[in-house]
N, C-alpha and C positions, 0 to 999 in steps of 0.2 A: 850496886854496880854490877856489869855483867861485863864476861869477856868475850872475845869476838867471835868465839868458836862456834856459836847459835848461827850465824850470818854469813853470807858471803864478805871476804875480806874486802876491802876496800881495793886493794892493789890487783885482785884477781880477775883475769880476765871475762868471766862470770859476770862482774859488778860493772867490768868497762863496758859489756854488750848490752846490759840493762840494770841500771841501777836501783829502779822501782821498786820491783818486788823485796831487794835486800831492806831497802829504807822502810818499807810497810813492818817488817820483820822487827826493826829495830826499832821502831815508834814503838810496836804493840807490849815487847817484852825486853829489848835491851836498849832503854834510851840514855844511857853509859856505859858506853863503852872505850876501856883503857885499850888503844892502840899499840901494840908493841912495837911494830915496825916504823913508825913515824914519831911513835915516844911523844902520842897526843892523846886525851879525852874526844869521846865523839859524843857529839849532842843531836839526836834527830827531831825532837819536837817542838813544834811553833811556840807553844811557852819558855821553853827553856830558849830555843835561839834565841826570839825575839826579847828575852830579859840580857842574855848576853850581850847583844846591837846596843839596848838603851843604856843599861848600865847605871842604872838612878842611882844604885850607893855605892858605886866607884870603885866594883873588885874585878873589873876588867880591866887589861891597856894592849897597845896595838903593840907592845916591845917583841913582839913575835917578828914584826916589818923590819928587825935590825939584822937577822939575819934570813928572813923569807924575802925583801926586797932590798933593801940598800946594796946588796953584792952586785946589783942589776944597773938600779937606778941614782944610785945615791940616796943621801938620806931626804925623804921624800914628808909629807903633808900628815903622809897617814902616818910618820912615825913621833907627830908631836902631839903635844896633849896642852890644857888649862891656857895659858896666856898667850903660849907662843902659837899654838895650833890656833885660836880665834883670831891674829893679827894675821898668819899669813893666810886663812882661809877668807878675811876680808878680803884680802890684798888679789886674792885669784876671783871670789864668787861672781863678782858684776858681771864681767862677762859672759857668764853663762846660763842668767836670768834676765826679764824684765827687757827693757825696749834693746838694751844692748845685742842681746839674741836676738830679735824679733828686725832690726834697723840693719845691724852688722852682717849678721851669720846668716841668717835666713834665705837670703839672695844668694851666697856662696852654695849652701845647701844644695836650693834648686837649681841651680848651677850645674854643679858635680853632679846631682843626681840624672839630670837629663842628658850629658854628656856621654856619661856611662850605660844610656838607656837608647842613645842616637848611632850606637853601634851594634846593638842587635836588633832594633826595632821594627827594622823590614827583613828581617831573616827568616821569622814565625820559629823563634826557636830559641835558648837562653841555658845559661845553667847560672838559676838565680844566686848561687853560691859564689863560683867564681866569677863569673863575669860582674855582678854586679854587689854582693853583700860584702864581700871582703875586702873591696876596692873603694865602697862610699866611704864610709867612716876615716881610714885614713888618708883618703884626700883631701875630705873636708879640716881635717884636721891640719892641714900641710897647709892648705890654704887659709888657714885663720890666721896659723901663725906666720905666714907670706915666707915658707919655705918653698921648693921647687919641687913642684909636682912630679916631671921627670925624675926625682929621684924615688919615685912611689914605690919599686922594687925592696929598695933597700930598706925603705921606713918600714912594709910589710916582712921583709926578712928581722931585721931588728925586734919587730913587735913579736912576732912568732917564737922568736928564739926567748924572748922576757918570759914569756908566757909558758915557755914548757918549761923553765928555772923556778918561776911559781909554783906549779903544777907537778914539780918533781919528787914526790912524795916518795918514791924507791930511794932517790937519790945520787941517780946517772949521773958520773964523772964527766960524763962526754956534754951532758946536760948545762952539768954546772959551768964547765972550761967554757962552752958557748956562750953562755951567758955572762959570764965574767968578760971573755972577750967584744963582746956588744956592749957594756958600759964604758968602757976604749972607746971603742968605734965611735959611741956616738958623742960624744966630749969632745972628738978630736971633730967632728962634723959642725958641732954646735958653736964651741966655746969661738971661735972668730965668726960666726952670723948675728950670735950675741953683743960681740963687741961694736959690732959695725951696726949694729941695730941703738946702742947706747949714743954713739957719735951721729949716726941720720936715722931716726927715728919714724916710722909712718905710720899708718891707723891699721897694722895688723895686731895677732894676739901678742906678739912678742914683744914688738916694742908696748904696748900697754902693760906688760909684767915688769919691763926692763925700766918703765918709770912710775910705777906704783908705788904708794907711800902711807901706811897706815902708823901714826904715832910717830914720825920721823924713821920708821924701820921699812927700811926698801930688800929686795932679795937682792942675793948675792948672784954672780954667774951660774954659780955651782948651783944656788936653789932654783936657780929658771933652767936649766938645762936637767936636773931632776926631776921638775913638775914637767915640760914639754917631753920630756921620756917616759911618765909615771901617762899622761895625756895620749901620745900615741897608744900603750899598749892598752890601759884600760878603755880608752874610748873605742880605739878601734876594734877589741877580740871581739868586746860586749856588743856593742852595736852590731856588726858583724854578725852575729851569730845570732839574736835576737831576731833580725829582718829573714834572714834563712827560717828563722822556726817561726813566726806567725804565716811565712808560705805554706810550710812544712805542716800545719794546725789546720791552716785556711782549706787547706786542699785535699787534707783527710777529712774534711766536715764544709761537704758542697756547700750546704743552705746556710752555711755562716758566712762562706765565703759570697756567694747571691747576696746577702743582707749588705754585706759592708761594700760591695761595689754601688750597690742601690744605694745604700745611704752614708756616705764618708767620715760622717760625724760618728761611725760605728770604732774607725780603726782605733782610737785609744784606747777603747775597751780591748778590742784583740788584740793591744800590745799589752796591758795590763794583764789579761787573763794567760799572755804568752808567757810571761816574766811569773807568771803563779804555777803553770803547771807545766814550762819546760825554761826553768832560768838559764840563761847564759853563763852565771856563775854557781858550781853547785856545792862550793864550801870557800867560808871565810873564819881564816882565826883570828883567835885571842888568846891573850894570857892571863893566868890570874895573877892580882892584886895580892887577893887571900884567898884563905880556905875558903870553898863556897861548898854550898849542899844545893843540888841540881837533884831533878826527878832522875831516880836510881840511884844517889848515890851521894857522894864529899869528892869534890877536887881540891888537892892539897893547892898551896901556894905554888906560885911561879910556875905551875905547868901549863902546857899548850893546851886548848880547846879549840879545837873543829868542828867547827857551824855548818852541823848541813843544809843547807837552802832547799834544795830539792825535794829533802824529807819534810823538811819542815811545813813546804807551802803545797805538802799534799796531805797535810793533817788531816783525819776526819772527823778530830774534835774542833778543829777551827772551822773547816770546808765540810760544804754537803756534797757527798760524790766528788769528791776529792779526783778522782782519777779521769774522769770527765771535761774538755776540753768545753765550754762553757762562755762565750764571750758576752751570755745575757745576765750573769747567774749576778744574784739579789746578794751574795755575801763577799762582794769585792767591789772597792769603791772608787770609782775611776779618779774623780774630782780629786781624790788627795793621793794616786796611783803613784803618785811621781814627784812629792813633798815624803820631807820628814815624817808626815803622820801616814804614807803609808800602810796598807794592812797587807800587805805579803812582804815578803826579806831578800829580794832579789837584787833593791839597793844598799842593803845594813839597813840600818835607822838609828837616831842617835845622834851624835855630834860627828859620825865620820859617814852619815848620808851621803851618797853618792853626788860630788857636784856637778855630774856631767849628767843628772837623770832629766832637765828640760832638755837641751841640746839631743840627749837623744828621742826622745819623745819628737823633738822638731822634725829631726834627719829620717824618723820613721814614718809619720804622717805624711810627711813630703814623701819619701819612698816610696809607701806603700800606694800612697796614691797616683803619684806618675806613673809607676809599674804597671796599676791598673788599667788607667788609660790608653798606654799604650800594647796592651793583651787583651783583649776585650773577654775574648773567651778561655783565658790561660786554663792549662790542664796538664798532667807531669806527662813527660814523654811517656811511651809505650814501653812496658815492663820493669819503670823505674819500681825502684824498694828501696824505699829511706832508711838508711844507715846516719845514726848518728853519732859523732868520736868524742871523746874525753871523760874522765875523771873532774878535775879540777872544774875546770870550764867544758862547755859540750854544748856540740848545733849537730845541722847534719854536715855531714861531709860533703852533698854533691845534691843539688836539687833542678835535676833536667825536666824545662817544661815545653810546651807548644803552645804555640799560637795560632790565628789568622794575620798577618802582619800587615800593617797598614799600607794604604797606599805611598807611593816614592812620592 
């Protein structure tokens, strides 16, 4: 085990400006590291995280989500395990694979996407971030569940505010009270759309949770109004911030960008290779079971462990040229990018695999592609310099591009 004092601290501004160089640090010679200020283990390399995610002999559990999510969202999917977690993640998965996606969602998709693309398209001008990455994900998401788009304000204040109470690893009081106050908020929004969804019931996502039924066990108000709060924030930050950084990737590396307008059937790959070497989420915990022995070191029982993703999926023992943006490279397998099998960790993997990784794969191929169409020769405005924010999770902040803008 090594302590942190080799490294840039996780919480230092230093690490918020580029966290790269800290993580290469900590692969090379401290790949445990006892956290004092967050009173967690830090894990940076691809073997250790990705044994943490699987978990084959069962000395991880998500009991970290009792008090890192439930103050937020209620007690949510990720915080059950063994019997009850495989009935309610029946009870959600359909909709988010197989024709249900592909029949349902997918029209909604391209929907949202061109709406949001029909407002700056004769402008020759965009900032892919605001105007359009921040704003797909949770409309689409409003719109499955046939909530009111006009309230798209509020769902993005909500989800932002989740997301920094996640993300609060100092531990801002101001952080926390916001976040405590947004789990209010949104119960008192939800709990009567939910009722009146039970009594008229339509072919949105809500009413199909609100009469789903595995084993005779249906969700309660309270479990549908925690998974559609757990729904906004993780679908919308991740998504969000993923479509921001394959522009962000595309655009620092022309000729990949050339290739994938040529050929469409390119963008999975540059959404796979984006989620390897700039994830949207760059730490997930765990708790131990038990005592585990991790490269560096023993984590006693019942302590936190902090999955670094970031570090992890820029291994140079897993990856060739790890640091290398790379949408052709021969050691990352698109085909199972976006399944449980997986070989980068920027959805977990394991039985709490991310159920929302088709859905976004959908919202990004549809993205990425009408964006394209409608830029033909996209290029970042004049004197832009990509800044990207976060700790926890991280995109860039603000991606201004140009165009030629189509004819009115």
């Amino acid at each position: 085990m090594s302590t942190a004092q080799q490294v840039p601290d996780i919480l230092s501004p230093e690490f918020a400006a580029d966290p790269y160089p800290a993580y290469r640090v900590m692969r090379e010679s401290a790949p445990l590291i006892l956290h004092e200020a967050t009173q967690s283990w830090i894990v940076s390399r691809y073997e250790d995280v990705e044994r943490v995610f699987k978990d084959l002999a069962g000395q991880f559990t998500t009991e970290n989500y009792d008090w890192q999510i439930e103050p937020v969202h209620g007690r949510t999917i990720l915080q059950l395990s063994g019997r009850e977690h495989a009935v309610r993640r029946a009870l959600v998965a359909p909709a988010f694979r197989g024709a249900e996606l592909q029949e349902k969602f997918l029209p909604v998709i391209e929907r949202n996407s061109r709406e949001l693309i029909d407002a700056f398209r004769h402008t020759g001008r965009a900032d892919l971030v605001t105007d359009y990455a921040t704003r797909l994900p949770v409309n689409v998401i409003a719109d499955m569940l046939g909530l009111d788009k006009a309230d798209h304000d509020r769902f993005h204040g909500w989800y932002t505010t989740v997301i920094a109470f996640l993300g609060n690893l100092s531990g801002d009081p101001e952080v926390a009270a916001a976040g405590a106050r947004t789990r209010v908020e949104f119960a008192e929004y939800m709990f009567p759309i939910i009722r009146e969804r039970r009594e008229n019931p339509g072919d949105d996502l809500l009413s199909t949770l609100c009469a789903a039924e595995v084993d005779g066990v249906r969700m309660s108000d309270e479990d549908i109004k925690a998974f559609c709060s757990l729904l906004l924030a993780a679908g919308g930050e991740t998504t969000d911030k993923a479509i921001a950084s394959i522009f962000a990737n595309l655009l620092a590396h022309p000729e990949q960008l050339a290739a994938v307008r040529e050929d469409r059937s390119l963008i999975p790959r540059a959404f796979a290779e984006t989620l390897r070497y700039t994830p949207p989420v760059h730490m997930i915990m765990r708790q131990t079971a038990t005592e585990v022995e991790l490269s560096g070191g023993t984590v006693p029982a019942g302590a936190t462990v902090t999955c670094l993703i970031g570090a992890a999926n820029r291994d140079e023992n897993r990856y060739r040229d790890p640091d290398r943006f790379d949408i052709l490279r021969d050691d990352l397998t698109t085909t199972t990018a976006f399944s449980a099998a997986a070989d980068h960790l920027a959805f977990a993997l394991g039985r709490h695999f991310c159920v929302g990784a088709l859905l976004a794969k959908a919202e990004v191929v549809t993205g990425v592609g009408q964006l394209l169409d409608a830029m033909p020769d996209l290029r970042p405005a004049d004197g832009f310099d990509l800044v990207e924010r976060g700790v926890f999770t991280r995109g860039p902040q603000s991606l201004p591009v140009r165009f030629t803008p189509a004819a009115a």
